[in-house]
N, C-alpha and C positions, 0 to 999 in steps of 0.2 A: 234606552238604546242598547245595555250592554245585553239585557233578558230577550230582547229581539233578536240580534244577529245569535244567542244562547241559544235559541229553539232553530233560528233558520240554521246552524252549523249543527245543529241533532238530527234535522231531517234529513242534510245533504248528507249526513254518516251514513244514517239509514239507508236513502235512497243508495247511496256508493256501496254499503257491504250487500242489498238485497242484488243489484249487478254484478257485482262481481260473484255471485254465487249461483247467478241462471245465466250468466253470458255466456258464448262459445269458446270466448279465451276471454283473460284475464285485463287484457291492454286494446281486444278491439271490439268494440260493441255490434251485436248482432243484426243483419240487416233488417230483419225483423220488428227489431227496439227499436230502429231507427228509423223505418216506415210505421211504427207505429207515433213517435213522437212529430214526425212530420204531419202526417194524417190528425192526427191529436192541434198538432196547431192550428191548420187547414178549418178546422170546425168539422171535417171527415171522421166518422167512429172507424177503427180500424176491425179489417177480419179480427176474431178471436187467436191466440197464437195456436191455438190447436188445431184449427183449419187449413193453416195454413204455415208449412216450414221454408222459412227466408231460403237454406240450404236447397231447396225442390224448386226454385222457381230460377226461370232464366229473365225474365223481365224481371229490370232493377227495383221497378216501382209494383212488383209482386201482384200485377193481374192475373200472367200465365205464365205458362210455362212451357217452352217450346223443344222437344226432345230431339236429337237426329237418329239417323238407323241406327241399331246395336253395332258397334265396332268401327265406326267409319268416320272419319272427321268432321269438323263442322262444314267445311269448303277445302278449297284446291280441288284436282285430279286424281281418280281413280280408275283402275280397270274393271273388264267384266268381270275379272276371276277376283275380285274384290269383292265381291258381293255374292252373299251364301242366300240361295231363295230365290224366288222367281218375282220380286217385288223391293223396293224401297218402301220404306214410309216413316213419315216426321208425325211427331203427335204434339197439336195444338191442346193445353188444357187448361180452363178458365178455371181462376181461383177463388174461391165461394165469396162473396160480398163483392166483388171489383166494378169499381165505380163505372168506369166506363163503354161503353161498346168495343169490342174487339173484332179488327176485320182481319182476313186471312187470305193470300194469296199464293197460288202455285202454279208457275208455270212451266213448261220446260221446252229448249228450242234445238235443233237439229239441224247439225253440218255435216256433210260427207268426209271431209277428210278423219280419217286416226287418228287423235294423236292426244296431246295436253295442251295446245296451246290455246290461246282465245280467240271465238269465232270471230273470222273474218266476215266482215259488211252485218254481222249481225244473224247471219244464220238463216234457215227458212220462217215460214211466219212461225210465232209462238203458239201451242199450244194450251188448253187447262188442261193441270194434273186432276188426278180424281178425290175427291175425297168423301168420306166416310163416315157416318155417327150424325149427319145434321149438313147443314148447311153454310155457309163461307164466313158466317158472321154469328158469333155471339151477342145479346141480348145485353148492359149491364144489367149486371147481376146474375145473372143464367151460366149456371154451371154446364160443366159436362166435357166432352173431349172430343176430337174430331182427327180424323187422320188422314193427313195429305200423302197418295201413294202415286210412284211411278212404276210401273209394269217394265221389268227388263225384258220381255218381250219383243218390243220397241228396237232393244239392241239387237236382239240377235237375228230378227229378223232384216230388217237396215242397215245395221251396221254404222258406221264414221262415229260420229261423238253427240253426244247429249249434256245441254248447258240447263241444268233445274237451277229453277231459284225458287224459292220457299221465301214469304215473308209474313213478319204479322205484324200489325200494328195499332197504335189507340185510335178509337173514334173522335180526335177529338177536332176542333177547328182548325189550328196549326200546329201539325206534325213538325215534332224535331226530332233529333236521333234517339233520343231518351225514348220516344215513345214508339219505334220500332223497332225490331229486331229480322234482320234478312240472312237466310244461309244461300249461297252459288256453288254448288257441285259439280262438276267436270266429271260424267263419265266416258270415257276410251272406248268405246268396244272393240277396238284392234285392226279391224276388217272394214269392206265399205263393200256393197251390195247394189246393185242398180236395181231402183223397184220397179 
């Protein structure tokens, strides 16, 4: 018994000094290590760590990775003069090996008044945003990137306010919040336009 728990207290050394010497910090293990030990349990082979940096991904459970504009928050309200370019766009990008299907949705809905507040009755009917690289849904397994874009055009031609919503989520039977991610942006354009 005592030559038993001898070698299991020499592995767990090991395994504890090789951790603490590729983790990200010293007391919290990488999310990475920790999708891969899940996945390891699962009977799931994890991405390679090279493929794929726990850091780079906004899905917890490391499918994709969902980016917003340069400079501009995840959600809430912003103005027109908030936005540099004649375009938004969010970039959906599937992480090499990810087990599941990955769907994508963008849509954006239009109220006349200015302002920030949340549309009343829901706005006009909802539009698709556009998007770019491929088509609304990733493959599992099927790498690659796509980009969900709104044309500020939109604003300054109309004017009142623009409610995007960006979401992506697993293909899987029942969807819980783990397995989506949704951004809602409030753009102002200041002005309101009869078309």
């Amino acid at each position: 018994m005592r030559a038993r728990f001898g070698a299991v207290l020499a592995v767990a050394s090991a395994a504890l000094a090789y951790a603490c010497g590729h983790a990200a910090s010293p007391t919290t293990p990488t999310a990475s290590s920790s999708r891969a030990a899940v996945s390891s349990q699962a009977g799931v082979t994890p991405p390679s760590p090279a493929a794929v940096s726990a850091a780079d991904v906004s899905d917890p459970r490391g499918e994709w990775n969902l980016t917003t504009p340069a400079g501009l928050p995840r959600g809430g309200c912003i103005s027109l003069a908030d936005i540099s370019g004649n375009h938004l766009d969010w970039t959906v990008q599937a992480t090499p090996g990810h087990a599941h299907p990955i769907l994508m949705q963008g849509i954006v809905t239009r109220e006349e008044r200015p302002d920030c507040s949340p549309l009343d009755r829901g706005g006009e009917r909802p539009q698709m945003l556009q998007v770019k690289g491929g088509g609304w849904t990733f493959a599992a397994t099927e790498e690659g990137t796509r980009t969900i874009s709104w044309p500020t055009e939109e604003c300054t031609e109309d004017g009142g306010r623009f409610k995007i919503d960006v979401m992506v989520k697993r293909g899987v039977p029942s969807i819980g919040d783990a397995d989506r991610e949704s951004i809602e942006l409030l753009v102002n354009c200041g002005f309101f336009r009869k078309r």
